[in-house]
C-alpha positions in Angstrom: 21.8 -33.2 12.3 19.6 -30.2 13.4 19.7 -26.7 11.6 20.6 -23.7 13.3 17.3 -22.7 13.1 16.5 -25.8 15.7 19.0 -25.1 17.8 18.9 -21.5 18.5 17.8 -20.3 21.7 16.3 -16.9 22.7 18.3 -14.2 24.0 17.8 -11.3 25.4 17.6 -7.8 23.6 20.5 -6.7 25.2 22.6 -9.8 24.1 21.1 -9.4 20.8 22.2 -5.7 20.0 25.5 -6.4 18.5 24.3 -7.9 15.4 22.4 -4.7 14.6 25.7 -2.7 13.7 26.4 -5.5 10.9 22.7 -4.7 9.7 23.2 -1.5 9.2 26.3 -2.2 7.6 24.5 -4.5 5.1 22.0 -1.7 4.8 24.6 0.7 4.0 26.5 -1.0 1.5 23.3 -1.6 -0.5 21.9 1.8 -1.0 26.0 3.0 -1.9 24.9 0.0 -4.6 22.3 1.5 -5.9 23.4 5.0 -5.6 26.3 3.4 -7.8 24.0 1.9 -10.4 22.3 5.3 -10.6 25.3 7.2 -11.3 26.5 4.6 -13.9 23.6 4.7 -15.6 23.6 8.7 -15.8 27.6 9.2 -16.6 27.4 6.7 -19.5 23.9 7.0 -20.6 23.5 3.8 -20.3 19.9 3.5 -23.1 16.7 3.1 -20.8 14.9 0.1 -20.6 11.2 -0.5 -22.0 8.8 -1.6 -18.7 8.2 -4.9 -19.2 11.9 -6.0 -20.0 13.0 -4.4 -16.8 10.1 -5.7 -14.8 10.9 -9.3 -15.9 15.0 -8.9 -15.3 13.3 -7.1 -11.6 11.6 -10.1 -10.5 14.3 -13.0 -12.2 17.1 -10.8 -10.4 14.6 -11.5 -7.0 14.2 -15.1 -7.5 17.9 -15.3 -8.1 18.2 -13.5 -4.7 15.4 -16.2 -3.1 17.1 -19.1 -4.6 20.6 -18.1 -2.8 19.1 -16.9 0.3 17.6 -20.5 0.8 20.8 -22.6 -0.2 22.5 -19.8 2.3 20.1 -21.1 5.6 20.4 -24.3 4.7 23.7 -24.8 4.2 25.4 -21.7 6.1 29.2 -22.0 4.2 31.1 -19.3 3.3 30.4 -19.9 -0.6 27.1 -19.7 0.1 27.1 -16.5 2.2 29.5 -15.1 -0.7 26.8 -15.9 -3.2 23.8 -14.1 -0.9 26.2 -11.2 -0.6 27.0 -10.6 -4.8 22.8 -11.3 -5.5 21.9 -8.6 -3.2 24.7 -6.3 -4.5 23.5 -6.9 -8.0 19.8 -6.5 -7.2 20.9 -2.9 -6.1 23.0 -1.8 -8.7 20.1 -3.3 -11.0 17.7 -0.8 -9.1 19.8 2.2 -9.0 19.8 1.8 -13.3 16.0 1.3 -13.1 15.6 4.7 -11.0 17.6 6.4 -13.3 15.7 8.2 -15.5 13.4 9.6 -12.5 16.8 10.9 -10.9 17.8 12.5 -14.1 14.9 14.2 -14.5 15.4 15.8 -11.3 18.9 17.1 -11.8 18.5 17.9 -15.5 15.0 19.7 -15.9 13.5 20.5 -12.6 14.8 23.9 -11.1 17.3 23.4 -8.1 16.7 19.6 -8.8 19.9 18.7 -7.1 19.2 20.9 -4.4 16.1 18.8 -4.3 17.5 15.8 -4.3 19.9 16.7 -1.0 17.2 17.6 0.7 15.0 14.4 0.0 18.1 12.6 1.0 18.1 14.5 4.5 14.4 14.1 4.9 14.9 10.5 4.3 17.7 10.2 6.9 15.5 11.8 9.7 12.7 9.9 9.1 14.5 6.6 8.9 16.2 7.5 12.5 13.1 8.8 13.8 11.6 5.6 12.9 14.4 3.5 14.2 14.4 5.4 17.4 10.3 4.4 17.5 11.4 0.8 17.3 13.6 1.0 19.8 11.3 2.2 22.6 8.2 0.1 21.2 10.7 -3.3 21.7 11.5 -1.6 25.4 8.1 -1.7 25.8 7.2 -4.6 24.5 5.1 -3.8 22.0 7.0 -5.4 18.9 4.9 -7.8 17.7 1.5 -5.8 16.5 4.1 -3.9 14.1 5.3 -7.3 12.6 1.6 -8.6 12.3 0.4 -5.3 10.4 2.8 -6.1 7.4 0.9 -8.5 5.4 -2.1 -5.9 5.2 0.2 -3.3 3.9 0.7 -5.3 1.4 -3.1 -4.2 0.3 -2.0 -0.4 0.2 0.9 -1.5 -1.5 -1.2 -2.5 -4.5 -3.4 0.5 -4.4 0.2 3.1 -4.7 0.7 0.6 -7.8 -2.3 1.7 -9.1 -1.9 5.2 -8.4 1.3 5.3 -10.4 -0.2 2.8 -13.2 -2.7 5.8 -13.6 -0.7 8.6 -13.3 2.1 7.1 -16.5 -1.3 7.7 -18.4 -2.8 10.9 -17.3 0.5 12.5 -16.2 -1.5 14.1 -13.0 0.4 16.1 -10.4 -2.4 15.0 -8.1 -2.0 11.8 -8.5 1.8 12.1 -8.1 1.7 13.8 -4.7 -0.7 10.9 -3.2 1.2 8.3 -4.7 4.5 9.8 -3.2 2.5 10.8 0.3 1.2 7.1 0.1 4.3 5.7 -0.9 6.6 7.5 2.2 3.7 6.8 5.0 3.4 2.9 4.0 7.6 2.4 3.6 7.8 3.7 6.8 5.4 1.2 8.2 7.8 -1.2 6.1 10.6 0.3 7.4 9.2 -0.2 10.9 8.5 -3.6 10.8 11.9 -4.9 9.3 13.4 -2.9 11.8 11.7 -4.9 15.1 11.3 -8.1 12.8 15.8 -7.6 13.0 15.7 -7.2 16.6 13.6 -10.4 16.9 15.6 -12.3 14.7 18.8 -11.6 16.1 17.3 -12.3 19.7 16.6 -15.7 18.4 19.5 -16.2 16.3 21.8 -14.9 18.6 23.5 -18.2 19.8 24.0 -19.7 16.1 27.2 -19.6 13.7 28.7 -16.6 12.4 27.9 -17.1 9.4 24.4 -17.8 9.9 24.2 -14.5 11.7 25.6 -13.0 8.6 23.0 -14.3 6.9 20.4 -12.6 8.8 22.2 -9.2 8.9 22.3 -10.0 4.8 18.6 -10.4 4.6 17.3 -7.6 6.8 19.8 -5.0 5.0 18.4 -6.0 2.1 15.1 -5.1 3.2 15.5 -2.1 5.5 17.4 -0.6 2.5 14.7 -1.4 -0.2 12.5 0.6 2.4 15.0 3.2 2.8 15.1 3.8 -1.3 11.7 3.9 -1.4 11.0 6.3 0.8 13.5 8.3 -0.8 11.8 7.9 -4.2 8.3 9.1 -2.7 10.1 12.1 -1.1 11.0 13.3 -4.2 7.6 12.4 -6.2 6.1 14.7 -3.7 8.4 17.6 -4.6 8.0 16.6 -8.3 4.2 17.0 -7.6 5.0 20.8 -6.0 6.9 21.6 -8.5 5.2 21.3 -11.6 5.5 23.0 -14.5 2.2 25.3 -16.0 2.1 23.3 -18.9 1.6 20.1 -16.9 -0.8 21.5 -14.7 -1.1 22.5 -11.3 -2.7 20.2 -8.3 -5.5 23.0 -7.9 -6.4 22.4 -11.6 -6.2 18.4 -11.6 -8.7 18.3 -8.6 -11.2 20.8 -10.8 -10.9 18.2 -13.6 -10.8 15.0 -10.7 -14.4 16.8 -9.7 -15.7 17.8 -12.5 -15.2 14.0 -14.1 -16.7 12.4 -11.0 -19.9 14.8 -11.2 -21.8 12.3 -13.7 -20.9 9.0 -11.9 -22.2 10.1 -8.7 -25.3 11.7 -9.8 -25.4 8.3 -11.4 -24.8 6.6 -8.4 -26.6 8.8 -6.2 -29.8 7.7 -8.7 -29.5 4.0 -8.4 -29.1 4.1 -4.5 -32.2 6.4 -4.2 -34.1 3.7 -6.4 -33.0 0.5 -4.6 -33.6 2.8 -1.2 -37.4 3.2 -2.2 -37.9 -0.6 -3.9 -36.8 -1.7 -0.3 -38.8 0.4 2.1 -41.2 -1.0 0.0 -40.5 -4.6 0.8 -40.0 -3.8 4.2 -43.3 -2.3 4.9 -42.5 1.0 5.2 -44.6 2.5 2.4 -47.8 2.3 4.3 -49.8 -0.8 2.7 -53.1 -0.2 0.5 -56.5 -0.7 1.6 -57.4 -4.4 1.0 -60.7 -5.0 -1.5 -63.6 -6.6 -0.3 -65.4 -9.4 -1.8 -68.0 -6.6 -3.3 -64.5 -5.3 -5.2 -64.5 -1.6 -2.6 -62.3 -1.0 0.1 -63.6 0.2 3.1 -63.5 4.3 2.3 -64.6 3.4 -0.9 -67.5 1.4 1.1 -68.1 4.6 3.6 -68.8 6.5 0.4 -71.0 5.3 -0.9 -73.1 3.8 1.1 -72.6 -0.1 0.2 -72.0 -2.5 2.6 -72.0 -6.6 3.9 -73.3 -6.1 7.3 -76.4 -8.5 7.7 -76.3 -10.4 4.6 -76.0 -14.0 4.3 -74.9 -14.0 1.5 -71.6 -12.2 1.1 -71.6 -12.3 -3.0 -74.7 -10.0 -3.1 -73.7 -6.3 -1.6 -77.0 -4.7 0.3 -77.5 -1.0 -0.5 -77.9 0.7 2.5 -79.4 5.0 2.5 -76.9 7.6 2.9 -77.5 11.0 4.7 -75.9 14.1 4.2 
């Protein structure tokens, strides 16, 4: 018996439009999930988790989500779509308690914080429509599949914001907040544009399966346009954190005068070695010009010129003949 993967047949994007409502649907339900979690979290001060215990109940809550989203395409019944459907709800409540404390910090000790907070959220509703829109005319165009090819070397950038924010939990930098939330927004858009047309693509393809296989698909890409959504959300407001930090924290004009002033040392440093390994391979390459080889009398030839010594006309090589020199 084939799957419905092995029996579906390409549509076209027209045909295929009616699955994206249910995606945004999905989409929706997840970030009101999170947005629940957060609240929860906040009313009942639910105690905040140490990093590592939330990072490993993070990635077993994934593979929980993995695990049901394979039994789910394999076996497209409604107790398995039911299953998909809780995990993802779960993984969002889970991630609206891990965001938390960020989001409490906002309202409870940054000025006009939830003033802030509505205005990330508006920023991050015109930016994920502006991107939609983008998709939309780059699939008219047909220019969809360069944006689904460039995800796996986000993936690269990804690790680099990591990074950023691994540093920046140590040194507390307001610099190194605002790249990691100007980093964090610019590459969750590129996210956020590839899930979109990778959607579009899958419910061309998908389009003449079962219902419940199309559910499936609208499951897994709200769960992913929606982790994009959040997280571009979260960068918005690291980048308003960043602007508005306190005096005693810093300002962004002093942590680049410390950045510089840190950095001065290594690059003399480095600026040294390069010079050195520059000269050591001129060298090697000739470009030093060579000196004058020694004759068999042990003189070059200037030192020959002066003083009057030379090999011309004798026999013997081994015995130099003096020869007069006039001034």
């Amino acid at each position: 018996m084939r799957s419905n993967a092995q029996i579906a047949q390409p549509v076209s994007y027209t045909q295929a439009q009616h699955l994206i409502p249910k995606a945004i649907l999905y989409t929706m339900a997840d970030l009101a999930f999170m947005a629940l979690g957060t609240f929860l979290s906040i009313y009942f001060a639910w105690p905040i988790m140490t990093l590592l215990p939330a990072l490993l109940l993070t990635f077993l809550l994934v593979g929980i989500l993995y695990i049901t989203m394979s039994a789910a395409l394999d076996k497209p019944t409604d107790e398995s779509l039911s299953s998909l459907r809780m995990t993802g709800f779960a993984l969002f409540v889970w991630l609206g308690y891990t965001v938390s404390p960020f989001i409490a910090h906002f309202i409870f000790f940054i000025p006009n914080g939830p003033l802030l907070l509505a205005m990330a959220g508006v920023a991050t509703l015109l930016l994920s429509l502006s991107v939609a829109l983008f998709a939309h005319i780059e699939i008219g165009y047909g220019n969809a599949d360069k944006y689904m090819m460039m995800r796996p070397l986000l993936g690269n950038f990804i690790l680099a914001i990591i990074l950023i924010g691994l540093l920046n939990s140590f040194f507390q930098m307001p610099l190194l907040l605002l790249i990691q939330g100007v980093g964090g927004a610019f590459l969750f858009s590129l996210y956020l544009l590839g899930d979109i047309v990778e959607h579009i693509k899958m419910s061309e393809l998908f389009s003449n399966t079962s219902e419940n296989f199309k559910d499936i698909i609208c499951i897994i890409s709200g769960v992913s346009i929606a982790l994009d959504i959040a997280n571009i959300f979260i960068s918005i407001l690291k980048i308003m954190a960043a602007c508005s930090a306190k005096d005693d924290k810093g300002s962004i004009g002093s942590d680049l005068y410390k950045i510089g002033r840190a950095l001065i040392g290594p690059i003399i440093a480095l600026g040294a070695i390069l010079g050195i390994n520059y000269l050591f391979s001129s060298a090697k390459k000739g470009d030093i010009p060579p000196v004058t080889p020694v004759n068999s009398n042990g003189l070059g030839n200037q030192q020959q010129a002066a003083t009057g010594y030379s090999n011309a006309g004798n026999n013997n090589p081994e015995i130099p003949v003096a020869k007069p020199v006039y001034y």
